[in-house]
N, C-alpha and C positions, 0 to 999 in steps of 0.2 A: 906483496905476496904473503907475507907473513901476518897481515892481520886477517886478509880471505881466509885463509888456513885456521885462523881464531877462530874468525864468525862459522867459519862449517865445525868447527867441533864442538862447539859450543852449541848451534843448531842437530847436531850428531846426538849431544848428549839427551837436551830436552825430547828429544824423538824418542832415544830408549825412553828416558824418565816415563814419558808418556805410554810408551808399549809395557812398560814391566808393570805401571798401575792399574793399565789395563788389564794383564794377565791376573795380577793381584786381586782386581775385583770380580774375576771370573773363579779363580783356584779357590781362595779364602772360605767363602760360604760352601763350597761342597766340602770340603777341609773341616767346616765347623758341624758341618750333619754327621761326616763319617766320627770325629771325637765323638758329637751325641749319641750315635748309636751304641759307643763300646765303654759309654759310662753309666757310673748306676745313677738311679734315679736320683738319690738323696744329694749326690755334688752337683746334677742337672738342675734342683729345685733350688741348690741356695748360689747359683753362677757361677761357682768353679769351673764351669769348662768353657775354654775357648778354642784351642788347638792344637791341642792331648787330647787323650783319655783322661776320667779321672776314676780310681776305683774300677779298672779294667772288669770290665764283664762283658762274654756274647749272650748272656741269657733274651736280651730284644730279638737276637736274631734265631735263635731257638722257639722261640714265645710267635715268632712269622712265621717260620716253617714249619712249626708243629699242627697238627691237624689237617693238611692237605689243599687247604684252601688257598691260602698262598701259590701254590703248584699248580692246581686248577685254573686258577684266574690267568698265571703265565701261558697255561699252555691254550687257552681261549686267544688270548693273544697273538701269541704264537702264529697259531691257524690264521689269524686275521690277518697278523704283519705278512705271510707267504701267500695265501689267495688275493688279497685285498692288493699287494705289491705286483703282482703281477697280472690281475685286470685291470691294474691302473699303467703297465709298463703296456701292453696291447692295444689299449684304448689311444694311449698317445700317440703310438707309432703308427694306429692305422687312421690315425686324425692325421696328426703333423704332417706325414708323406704326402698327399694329394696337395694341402693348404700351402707346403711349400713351393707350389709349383706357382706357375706366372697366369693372369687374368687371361691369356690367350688359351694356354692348354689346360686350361681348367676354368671353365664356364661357370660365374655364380659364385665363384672364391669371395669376391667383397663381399656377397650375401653372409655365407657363411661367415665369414670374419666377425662382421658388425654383431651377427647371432652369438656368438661365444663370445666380443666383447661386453657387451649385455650383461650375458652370468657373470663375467666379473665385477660388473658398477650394482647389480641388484641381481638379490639373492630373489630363491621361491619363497622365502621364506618358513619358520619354523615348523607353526599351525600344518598347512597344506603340505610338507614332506612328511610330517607326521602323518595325516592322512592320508595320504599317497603311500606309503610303506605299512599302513594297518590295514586298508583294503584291501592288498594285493596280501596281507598273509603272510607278513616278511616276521611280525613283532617276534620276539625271541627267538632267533635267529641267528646265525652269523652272518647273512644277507643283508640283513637290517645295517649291519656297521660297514656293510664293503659298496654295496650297490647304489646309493644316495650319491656318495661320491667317485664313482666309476671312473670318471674324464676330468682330472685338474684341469685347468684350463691354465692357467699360468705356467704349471710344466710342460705342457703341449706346447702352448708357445714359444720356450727356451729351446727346445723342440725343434719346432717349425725353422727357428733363426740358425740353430746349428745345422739344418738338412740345405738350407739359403747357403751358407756360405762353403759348401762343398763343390769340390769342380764338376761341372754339367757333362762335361767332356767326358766322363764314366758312366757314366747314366746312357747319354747315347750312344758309347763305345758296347754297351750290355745289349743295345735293342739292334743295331745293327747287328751284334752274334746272333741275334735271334731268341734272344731274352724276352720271357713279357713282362710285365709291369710288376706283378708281385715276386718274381723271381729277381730282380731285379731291388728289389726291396729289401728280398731277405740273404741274396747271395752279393750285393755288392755294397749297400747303403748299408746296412746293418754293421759290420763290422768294423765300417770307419763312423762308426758313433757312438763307437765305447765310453770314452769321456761323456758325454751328455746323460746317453743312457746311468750311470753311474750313478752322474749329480743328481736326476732326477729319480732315479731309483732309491737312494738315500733320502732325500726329501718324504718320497714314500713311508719308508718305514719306519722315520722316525715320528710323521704324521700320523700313522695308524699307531704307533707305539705310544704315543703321547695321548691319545685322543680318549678323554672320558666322558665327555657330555654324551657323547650319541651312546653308549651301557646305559648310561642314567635314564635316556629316555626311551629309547625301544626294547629291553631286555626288563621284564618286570622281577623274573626267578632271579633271585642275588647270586643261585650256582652258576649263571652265566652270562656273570660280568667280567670281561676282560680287565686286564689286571691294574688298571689306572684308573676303572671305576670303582674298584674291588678296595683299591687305595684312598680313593676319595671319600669311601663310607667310612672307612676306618680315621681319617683326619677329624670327618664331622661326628663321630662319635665310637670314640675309640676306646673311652671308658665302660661304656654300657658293653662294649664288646668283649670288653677282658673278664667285666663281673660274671659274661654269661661262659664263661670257657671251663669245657668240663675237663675232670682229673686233673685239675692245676687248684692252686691254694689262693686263694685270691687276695690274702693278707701278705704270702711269700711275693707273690706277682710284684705287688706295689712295692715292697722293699728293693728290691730288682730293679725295676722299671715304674715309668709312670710314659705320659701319653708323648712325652718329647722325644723319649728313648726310642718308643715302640715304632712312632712314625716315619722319625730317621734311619732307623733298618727298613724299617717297609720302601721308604725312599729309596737309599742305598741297593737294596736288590732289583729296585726297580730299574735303576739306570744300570746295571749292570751287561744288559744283553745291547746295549744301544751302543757304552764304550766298546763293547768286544768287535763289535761290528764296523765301528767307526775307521779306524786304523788303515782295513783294508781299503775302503774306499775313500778315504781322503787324499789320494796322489789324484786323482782322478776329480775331485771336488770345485778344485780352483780356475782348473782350466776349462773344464766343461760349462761354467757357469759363466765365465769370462766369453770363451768363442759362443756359445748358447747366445748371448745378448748383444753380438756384438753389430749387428743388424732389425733392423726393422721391419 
């Protein structure tokens, strides 16, 4: 008894060991941008910082914020993460709900299946959505970054498997009252898919929140780049950026900051609405995504 009781603590301990290095390689690097942002350049250029500050300064995060562009690029965002989040929450519900029904009361479901499996194995590719959103008129836009990707098809699915595994017996209990189908949708099913709805709602925004290549490529005006493209100009050339910035000293700048400082505040603000966000929906994250798959 007493050597089982070894070998589990001993397998007890290597589990943490394992969980903590894993947190450690998660925490550590965001840990090492926020030190970079709030040191000055001259301890960031000779490696003095690892997991402090060195030489505390906010001047990076003043040097972001100053001029408005910073603010603009969020609030492009912004718009995208709430429009974009919620034709993507519509799209799925009014997919998933029908898909999750059985090949008898719904005629054609394999068709349809096999079709949305498809978009997941091959894309349209680049070329052709490009022109497919410059024809129609969409280029600089906020259409341009919501409409392409309207229908996840992976979240729809999670979707689909979470509406499978609900009792039938309320579905019918609804049509016998004399429910109809969409009433039934949005006054019985809806409410018991908080969880999913959640997971996949999150997935959303931090998809559109994350997302720079489509600003790169259908928004030509740099005024309206959402703020992760707005970010990414500034990684690939952050210096020519700072020489051009008026009423600032461009000699004090550098003393200040140089392009390691300036990126990691721009980083740092940028994850900032995603952590704020996360908190509340994360009770909701584990489970949703667990019963979401837990059928086929």
């Amino acid at each position: 008894m007493k050597t089982k009781r070894k070998k589990m603590s001993i397998l007890n301990i290597m589990i943490y060991s394992i969980l903590i290095l894993a947190a450690l390689s998660c925490t550590l690097p965001f840990i090492h941008i926020l030190a970079l942002s709030f040191s000055s350049s001259s301890a960031v250029a000779s490696g003095k910082v690892a997991f402090w500050p060195v030489d505390f300064t906010t001047f990076s995060y003043e040097f972001a914020l100053k001029g408005g562009k910073f603010f603009r690029a969020m609030w492009i965002s912004v718009q995208r993460v709430a429009l974009g989040s919620l034709i993507n929450l519509v799209m799925c519900i009014l997919t998933a709900y029908p898909l999750s029904k059985s090949k008898e009361q719904f005629m054609g479901r394999d068709i349809y299946m096999l079709y949305f499996f498809i978009t997941c194995l091959v894309g349209g590719g680049l070329v052709p959505t490009y022109l497919v959103v410059a024809r129609l008129g969409l280029k600089d836009s906020l259409w341009a970054l919501i409409l392409p990707g309207a229908l996840p098809v992976a979240n729809m699915i999670i979707l689909m498997n979470f509406i499978r595994g609900l009792p039938r017996e309320l579905e019918e209990a609804a049509m016998i009252d004399g429910a109809g189908k969409f009433q039934t949708l949005v006054k019985i099913m809806l409410p018991l898919l908080k969880p999913s709805l959640a997971t996949i709602t999150l997935f959303h925004v931090v998809g559109h929140w994350n997302d720079w290549f489509s600003g790169m490529i259908y928004m030509n005006d740099m005024k309206k780049y959402p703020l992760y493209t707005y970010l990414q100009t500034l990684l690939v050339s952050f210096e020519e950026l700072m020489s051009k910035t008026d009423g600032l000293d461009y000699v004090k700048i550098m003393q200040l900051m140089n392009a390691r400082t300036g990126r990691a505040a721009q980083l740092f603000l940028g994850m900032i609405p995603v952590l704020m966000i996360y908190p509340f929906l994360q009770k909701y994250f584990t489970q949703g995504l667990t019963l979401g798959t837990a059928k086929g």
